[in-house]
C-alpha positions as CSV (number, residue, x, y, z in Angstrom):
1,X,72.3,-94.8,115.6
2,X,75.0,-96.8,113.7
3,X,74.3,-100.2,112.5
4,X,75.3,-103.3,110.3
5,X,73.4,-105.3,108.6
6,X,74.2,-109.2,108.5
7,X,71.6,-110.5,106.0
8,X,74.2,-110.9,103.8
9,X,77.2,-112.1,105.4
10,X,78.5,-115.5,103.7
11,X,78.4,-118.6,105.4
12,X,77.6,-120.8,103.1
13,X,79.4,-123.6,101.5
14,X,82.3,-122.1,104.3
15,X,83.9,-125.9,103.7
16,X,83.5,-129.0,101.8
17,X,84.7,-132.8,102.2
18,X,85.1,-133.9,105.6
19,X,87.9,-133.2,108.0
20,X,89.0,-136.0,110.5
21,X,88.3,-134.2,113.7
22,X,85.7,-134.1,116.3
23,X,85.5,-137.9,117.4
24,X,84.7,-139.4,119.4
25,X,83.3,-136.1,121.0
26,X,79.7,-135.2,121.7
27,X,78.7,-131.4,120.5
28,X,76.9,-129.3,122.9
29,X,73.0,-128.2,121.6
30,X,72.1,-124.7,121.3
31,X,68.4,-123.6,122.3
32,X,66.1,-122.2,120.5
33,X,65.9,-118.1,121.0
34,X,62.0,-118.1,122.6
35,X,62.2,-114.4,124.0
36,X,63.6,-111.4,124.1
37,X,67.4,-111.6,126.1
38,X,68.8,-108.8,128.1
39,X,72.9,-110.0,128.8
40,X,76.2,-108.2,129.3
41,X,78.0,-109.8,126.5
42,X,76.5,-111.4,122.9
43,X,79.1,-113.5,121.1
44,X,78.3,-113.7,117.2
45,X,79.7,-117.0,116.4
46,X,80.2,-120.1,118.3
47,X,83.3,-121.6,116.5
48,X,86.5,-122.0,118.4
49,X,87.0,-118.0,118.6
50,X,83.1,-117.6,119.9
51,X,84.1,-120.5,122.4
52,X,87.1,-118.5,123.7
53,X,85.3,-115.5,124.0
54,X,82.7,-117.1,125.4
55,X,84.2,-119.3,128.1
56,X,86.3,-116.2,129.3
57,X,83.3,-113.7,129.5
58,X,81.2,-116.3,131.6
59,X,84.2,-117.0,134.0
60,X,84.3,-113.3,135.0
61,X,80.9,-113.5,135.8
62,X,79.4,-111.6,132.8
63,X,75.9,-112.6,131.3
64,X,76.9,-114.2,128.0
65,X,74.6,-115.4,125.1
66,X,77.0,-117.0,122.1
67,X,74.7,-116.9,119.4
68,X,74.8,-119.1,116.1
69,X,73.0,-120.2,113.0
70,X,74.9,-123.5,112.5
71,X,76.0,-126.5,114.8
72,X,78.6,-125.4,116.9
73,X,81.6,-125.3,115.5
74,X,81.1,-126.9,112.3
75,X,81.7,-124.0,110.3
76,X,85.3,-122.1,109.4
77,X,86.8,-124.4,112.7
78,X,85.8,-127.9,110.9
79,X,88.2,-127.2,108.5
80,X,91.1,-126.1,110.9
81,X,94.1,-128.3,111.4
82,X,94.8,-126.7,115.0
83,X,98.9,-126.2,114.5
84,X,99.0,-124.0,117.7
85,X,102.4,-122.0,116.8
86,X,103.2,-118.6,117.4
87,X,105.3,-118.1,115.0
88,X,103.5,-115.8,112.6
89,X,103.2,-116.1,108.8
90,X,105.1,-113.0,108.3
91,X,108.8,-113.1,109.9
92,X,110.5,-111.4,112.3
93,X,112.2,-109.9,109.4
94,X,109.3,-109.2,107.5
95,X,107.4,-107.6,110.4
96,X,110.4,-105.4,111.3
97,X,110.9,-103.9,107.8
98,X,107.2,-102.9,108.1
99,X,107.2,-101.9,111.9
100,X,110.5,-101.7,113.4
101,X,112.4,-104.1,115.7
102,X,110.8,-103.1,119.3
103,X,106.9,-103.6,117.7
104,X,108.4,-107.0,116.1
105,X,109.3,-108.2,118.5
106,X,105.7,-107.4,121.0
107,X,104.3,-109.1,118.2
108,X,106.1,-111.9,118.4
109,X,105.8,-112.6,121.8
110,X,102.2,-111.8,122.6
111,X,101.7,-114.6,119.8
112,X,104.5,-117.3,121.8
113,X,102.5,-115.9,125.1
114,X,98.8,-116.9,123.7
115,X,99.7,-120.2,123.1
116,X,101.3,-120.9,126.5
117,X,97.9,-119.3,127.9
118,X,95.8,-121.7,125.6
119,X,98.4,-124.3,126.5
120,X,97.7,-123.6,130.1
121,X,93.6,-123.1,130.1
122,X,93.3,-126.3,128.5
123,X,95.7,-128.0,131.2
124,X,93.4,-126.3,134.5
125,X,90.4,-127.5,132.9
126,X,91.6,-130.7,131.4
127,X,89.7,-130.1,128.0
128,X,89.8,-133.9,126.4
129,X,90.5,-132.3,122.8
130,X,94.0,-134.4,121.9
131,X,96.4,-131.5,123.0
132,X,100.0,-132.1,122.4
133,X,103.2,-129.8,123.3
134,X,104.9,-129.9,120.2
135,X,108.2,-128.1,118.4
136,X,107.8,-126.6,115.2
137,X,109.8,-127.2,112.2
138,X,110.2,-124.1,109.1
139,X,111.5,-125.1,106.0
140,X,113.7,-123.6,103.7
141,X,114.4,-125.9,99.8
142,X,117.0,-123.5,98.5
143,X,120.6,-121.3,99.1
144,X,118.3,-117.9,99.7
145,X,116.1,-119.4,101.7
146,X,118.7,-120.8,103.9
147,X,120.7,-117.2,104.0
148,X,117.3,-115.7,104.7
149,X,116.3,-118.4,107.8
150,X,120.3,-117.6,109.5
151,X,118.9,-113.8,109.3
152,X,115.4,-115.1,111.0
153,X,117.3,-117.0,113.8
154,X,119.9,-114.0,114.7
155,X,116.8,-111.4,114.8
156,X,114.9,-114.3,117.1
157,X,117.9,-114.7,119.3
158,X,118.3,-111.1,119.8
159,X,114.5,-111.0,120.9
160,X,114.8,-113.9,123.4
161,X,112.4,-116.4,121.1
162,X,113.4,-119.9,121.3
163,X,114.8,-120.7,118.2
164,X,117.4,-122.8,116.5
165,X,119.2,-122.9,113.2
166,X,119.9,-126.1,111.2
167,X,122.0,-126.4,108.3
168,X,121.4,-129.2,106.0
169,X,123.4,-131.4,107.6
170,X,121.5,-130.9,110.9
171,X,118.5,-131.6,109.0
172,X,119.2,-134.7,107.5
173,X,121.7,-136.4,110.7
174,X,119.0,-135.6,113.1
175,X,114.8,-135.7,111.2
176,X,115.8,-137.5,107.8
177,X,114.8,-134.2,105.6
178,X,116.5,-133.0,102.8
179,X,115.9,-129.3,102.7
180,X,118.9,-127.0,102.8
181,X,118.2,-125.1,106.6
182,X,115.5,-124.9,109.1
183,X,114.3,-123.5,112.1
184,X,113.3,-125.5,115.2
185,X,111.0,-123.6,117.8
186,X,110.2,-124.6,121.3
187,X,106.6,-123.5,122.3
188,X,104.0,-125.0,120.0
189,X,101.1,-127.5,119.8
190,X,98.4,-129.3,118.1
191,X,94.9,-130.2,119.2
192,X,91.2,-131.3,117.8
193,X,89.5,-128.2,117.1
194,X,86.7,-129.3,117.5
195,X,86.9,-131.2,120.9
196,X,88.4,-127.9,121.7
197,X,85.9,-126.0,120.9
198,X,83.2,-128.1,122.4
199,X,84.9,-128.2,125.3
200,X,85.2,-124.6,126.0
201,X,81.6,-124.1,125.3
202,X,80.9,-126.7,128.2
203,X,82.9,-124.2,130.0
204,X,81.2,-121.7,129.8
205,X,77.3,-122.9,129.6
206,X,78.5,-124.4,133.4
207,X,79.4,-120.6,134.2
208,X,75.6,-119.5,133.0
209,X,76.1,-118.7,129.4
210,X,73.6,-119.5,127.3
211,X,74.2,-121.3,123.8
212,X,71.8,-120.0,121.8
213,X,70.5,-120.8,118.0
214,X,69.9,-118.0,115.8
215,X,70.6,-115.7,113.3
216,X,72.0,-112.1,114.0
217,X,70.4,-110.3,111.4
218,X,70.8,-106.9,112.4
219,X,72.9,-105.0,114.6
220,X,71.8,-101.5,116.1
221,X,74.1,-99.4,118.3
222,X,72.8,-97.1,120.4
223,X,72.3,-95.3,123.8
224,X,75.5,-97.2,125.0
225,X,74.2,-100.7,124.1
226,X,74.0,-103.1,121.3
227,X,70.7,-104.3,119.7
228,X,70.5,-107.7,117.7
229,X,68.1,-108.6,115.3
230,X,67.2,-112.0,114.7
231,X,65.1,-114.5,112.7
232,X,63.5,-115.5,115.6
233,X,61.1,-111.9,115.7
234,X,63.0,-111.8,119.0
235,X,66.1,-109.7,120.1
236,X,69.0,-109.8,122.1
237,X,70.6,-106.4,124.1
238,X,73.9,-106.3,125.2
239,X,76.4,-103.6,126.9
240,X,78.4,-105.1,124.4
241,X,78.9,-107.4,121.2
242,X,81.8,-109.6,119.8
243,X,81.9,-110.8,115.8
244,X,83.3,-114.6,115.8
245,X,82.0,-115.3,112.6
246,X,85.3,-116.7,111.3
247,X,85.5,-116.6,107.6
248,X,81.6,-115.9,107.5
249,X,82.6,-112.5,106.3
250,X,79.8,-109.9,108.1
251,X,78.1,-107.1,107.0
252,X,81.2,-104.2,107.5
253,X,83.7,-103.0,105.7
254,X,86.8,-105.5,106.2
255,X,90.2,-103.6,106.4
256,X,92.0,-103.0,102.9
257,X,94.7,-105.3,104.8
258,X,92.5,-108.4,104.5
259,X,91.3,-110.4,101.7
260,X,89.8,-113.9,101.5
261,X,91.4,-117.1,99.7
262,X,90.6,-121.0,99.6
263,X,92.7,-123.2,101.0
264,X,92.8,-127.4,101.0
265,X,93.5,-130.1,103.1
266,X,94.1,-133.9,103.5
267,X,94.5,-136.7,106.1
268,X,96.1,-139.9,105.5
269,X,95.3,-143.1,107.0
270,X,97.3,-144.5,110.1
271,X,101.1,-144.9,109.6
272,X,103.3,-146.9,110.9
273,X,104.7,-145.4,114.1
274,X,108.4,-146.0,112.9
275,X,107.6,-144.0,109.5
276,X,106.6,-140.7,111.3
277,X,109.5,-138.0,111.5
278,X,111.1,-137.3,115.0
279,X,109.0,-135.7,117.4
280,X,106.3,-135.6,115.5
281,X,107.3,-132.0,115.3
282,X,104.8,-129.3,113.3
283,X,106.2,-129.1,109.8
284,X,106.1,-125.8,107.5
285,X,107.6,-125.7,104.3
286,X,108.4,-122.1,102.9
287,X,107.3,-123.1,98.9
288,X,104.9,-122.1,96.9
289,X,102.4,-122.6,97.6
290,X,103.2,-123.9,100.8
291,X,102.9,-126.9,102.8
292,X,102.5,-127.8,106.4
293,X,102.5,-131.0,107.7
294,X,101.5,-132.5,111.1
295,X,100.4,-135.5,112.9
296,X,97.2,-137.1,115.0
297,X,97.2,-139.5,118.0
298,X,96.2,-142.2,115.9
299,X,98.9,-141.8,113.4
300,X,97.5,-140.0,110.6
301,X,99.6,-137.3,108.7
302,X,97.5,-134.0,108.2
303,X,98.6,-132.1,105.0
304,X,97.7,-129.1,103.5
305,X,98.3,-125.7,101.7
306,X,98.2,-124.9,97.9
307,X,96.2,-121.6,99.4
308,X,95.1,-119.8,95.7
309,X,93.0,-116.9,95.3
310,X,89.8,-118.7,94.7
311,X,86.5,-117.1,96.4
312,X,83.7,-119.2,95.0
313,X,82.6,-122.3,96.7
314,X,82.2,-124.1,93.6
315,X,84.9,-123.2,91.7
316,X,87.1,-123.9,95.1
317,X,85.3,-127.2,95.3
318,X,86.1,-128.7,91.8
319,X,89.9,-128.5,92.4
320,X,89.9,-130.2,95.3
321,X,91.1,-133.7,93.4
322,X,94.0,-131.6,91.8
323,X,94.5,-129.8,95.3
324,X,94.9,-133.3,97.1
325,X,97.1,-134.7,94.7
326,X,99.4,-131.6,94.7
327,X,99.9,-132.0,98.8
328,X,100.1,-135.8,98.3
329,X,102.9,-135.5,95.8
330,X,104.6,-132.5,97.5
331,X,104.4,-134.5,101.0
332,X,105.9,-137.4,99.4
333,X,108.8,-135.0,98.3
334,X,109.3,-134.0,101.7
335,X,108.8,-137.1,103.4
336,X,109.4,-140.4,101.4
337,X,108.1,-142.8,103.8
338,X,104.7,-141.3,104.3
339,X,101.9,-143.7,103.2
340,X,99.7,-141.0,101.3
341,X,97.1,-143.2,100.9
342,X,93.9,-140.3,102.4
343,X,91.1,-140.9,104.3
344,X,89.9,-137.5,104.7
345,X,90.1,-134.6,102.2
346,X,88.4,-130.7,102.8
347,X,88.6,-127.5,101.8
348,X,87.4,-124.5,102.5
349,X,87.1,-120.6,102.8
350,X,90.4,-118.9,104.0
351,X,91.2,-115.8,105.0
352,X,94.7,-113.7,105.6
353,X,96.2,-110.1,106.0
354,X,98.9,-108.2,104.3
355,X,101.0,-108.3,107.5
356,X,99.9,-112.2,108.9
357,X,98.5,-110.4,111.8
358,X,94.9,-110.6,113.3
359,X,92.3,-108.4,112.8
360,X,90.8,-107.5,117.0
361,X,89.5,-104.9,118.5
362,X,86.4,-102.1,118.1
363,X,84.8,-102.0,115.4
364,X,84.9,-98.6,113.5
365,X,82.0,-96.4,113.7
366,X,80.2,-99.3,115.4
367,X,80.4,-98.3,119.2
368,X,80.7,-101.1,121.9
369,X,81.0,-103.8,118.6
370,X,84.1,-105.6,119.1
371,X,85.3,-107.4,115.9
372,X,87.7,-110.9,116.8
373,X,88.8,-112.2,113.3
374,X,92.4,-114.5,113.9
375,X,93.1,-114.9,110.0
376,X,96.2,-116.9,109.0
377,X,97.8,-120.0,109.6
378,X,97.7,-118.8,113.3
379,X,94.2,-118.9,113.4
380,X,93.5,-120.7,117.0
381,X,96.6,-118.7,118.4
382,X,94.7,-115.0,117.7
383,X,91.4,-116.5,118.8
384,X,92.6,-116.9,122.3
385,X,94.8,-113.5,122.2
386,X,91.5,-112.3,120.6
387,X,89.8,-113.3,123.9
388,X,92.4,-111.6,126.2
389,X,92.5,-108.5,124.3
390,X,88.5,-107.8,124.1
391,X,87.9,-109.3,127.5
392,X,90.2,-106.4,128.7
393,X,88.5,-104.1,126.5
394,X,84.6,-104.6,127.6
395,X,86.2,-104.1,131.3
396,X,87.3,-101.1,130.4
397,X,91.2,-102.0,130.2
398,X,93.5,-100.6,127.2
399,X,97.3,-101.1,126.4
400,X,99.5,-99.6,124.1
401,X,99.8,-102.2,122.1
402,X,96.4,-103.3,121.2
403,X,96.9,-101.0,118.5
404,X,99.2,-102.5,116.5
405,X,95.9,-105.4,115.8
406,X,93.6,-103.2,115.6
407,X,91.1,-103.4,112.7
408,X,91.6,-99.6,110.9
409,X,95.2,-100.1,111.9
410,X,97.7,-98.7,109.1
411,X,100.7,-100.7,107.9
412,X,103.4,-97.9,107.1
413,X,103.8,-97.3,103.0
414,X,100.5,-99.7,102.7
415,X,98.7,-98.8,99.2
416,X,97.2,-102.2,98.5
417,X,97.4,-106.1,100.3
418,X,100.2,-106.7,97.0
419,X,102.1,-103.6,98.5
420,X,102.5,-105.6,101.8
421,X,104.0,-108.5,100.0
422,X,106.5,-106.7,98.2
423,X,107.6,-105.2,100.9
424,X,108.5,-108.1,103.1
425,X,109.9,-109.5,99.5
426,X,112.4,-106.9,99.7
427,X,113.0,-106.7,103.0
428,X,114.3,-110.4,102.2
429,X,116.5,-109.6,98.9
């Protein structure tokens, strides 16, 4: 019998401050776990990747249970700002040094293809969660930056991505930004995780799932099924089993290719509509540390970055007045006429890869355990390929490529997550 034990997984103090989204939405109630549950699928987690799971499992007509400890979604998702892009934090470049032009590339474009499929499931089920098409705007402040991005865009063009170089010219004459190149991309979007998240789970409690409130304590697997322990002195048995616990890190062995961070985040109050940049695009700036920028339906600028290394909540909590006032200033720098005044301000626990790729797929030495972890700053984007892939696997479906985000999948010359880094480093020089 192989099992993990979940006693210990961290998910407290997951975020801090309070993030602007979820209004004016109403949050669907789990039920208390009163007996013993016999179902097809059990979701750990019901944050935006348990809700994706979740809402896709009960549509095929599956027995679901999504199964939490917390209020739905108001863990790792709270403190999401939702920048649906596909573009990955590792580039094209970077990806291609580590795994070749052809894999690049699938990468790329199973990442551009999840959020036209989350693009689209929102649409057919009109999910009221502030969805927006939006272009997406990457930053470059310096000469090797800019020779680095006209590199980016020929590798994109020879892929078929939608992408478009702009010199500093272009940058200023058309969105008022001094940086010295860029790259616009078609294909993005922004939404309220949490409405989102909501939403789905609606979904999928109308298709018979049931939203349930507990915690997994235990997991046994055995005899071609999945045993959950919970607090409740009841338990749940499955065919099979999906880990959504976000940045609630679970009781395995996470791949050397992962480690966790802290990362921080602000919103402003309303601007004036005339202030905002053109097309409200979603803004990435290549410092570091980094910044992103984008925008709500009421006007506000969401900031954030200034990702460190920082693991405990306490520590990570005490620099949030420093972290604020770094994305303030460094959002000022970008965009002069932003009113920085900030109505909301969060952190919380990150999480990221070596390669800037998700971690999906069987769990090792855990049979019919499926672990759905969408780390980055694509976060949202993996959840929902995430969804696809697992979905595919628990009806017995495989493709080639679901390797190359598997969990114990190597990166070639990998010796530690720093390797990684100076790899794609070089492969920029």
């Amino acid at each position: 019998m192989a099992e993990i034990d979940l006693q210990d997984s961290s998910h407290d103090r997951l975020t801090s401050g309070l993030s602007p989204w979820g209004l004016p939405g109403t949050r669907p109630s789990y039920q208390p776990l009163e007996e013993n549950l016999k179902v097809d699928a059990l979701v750990i987690g019901g944050g935006i990747t348990g809700a994706l799971m979740g809402q896709l499992l009960a549509e095929r007509n599956l027995s679901v249970a999504i199964v939490d400890r917390e209020e739905p979604g108001l863990g790792s998702t709270a403190a999401s700002t939702a920048m649906l892009q596909w573009e990955i934090d590792r580039t094209l470049s970077e990806l291609e040094q580590l795994y070749g032009f052809e894999r690049a590339v699938g990468m790329y474009r199973r990442s551009a293809a999840a959020v036209a499929g989350l693009s689209k499931l929102i649409a057919t089920h009109r999910i009221p969660c502030d969805f927006r098409p939006r272009q997406s705007l990457f930053l470059t402040s310096n000469q090797e930056g800019a020779r680095d991005l006209l590199t980016e865009v020929a590798l994109r063009r020879r892929a078929g991505l939608p992408s478009t170089y702009l010199e500093h010219c272009d940058l200023f004459t058309e969105f008022e930004l001094d940086r010295d190149a860029g790259i616009l991309s078609r294909g993005s979007a922004e939404a309220d995780p949490l409405l989102l998240t909501w939403g789905l789970l609606d979904i999928a409690r109308h298709h018979g799932a049931r939203l349930v409130g507990a915690s997994v304590e235990r997991l046994h697997s055995e005899g071609g099924r999945v045993t959950a322990e919970t607090d409740r002195s009841f338990v749940i048995e499955a065919k099979a089993a999906v880990l959504a616990t976000g940045y609630a890190l679970p009781g395995i062995e996470m791949p050397k290719l992962h480690r966790p961070t802290s990362s921080w985040a602000l919103a402003t109050l309303p601007q004036d509509p005339a202030t905002l940049w053109r097309d409200q695009a979603l803004i990435w700036e290549d410092s570091n540390p980094y910044l992103y920028m984008r925008t709500t339906p009421d006007g506000r600028i969401v900031a954030g970055g200034e990702d460190d290394d920082t693991i405990d909540p306490a520590a990570r909590d005490s620099k949030l007045p420093q972290k604020i006032m770094a994305i303030r200033e460094k959002m000022k720098r970008l965009w002069p006429k932003a009113d920085t005044r900030v109505a909301n301000a969060w952190c919380g626990t990150f999480g990221e890869t070596a390669d800037g790729l998700p971690l999906i797929g069987p769990v090792p030495s855990l049979p019919h355990v499926y672990g759905a972890y969408g780390y980055g700053g694509n976060g949202i984007t993996f959840s929902y390929l995430a969804a696809q892939m697992i979905g595919a696997m628990i009806a017995g479906g495989y493709r080639e490529w679901f390797d190359d985000f598997a969990m114990d999948r190597d990166v070639p010359g990998l010796k530690s997550f720093a390797a990684v880094e100076r790899s794609g480093a070089d492969a920029l020089s």
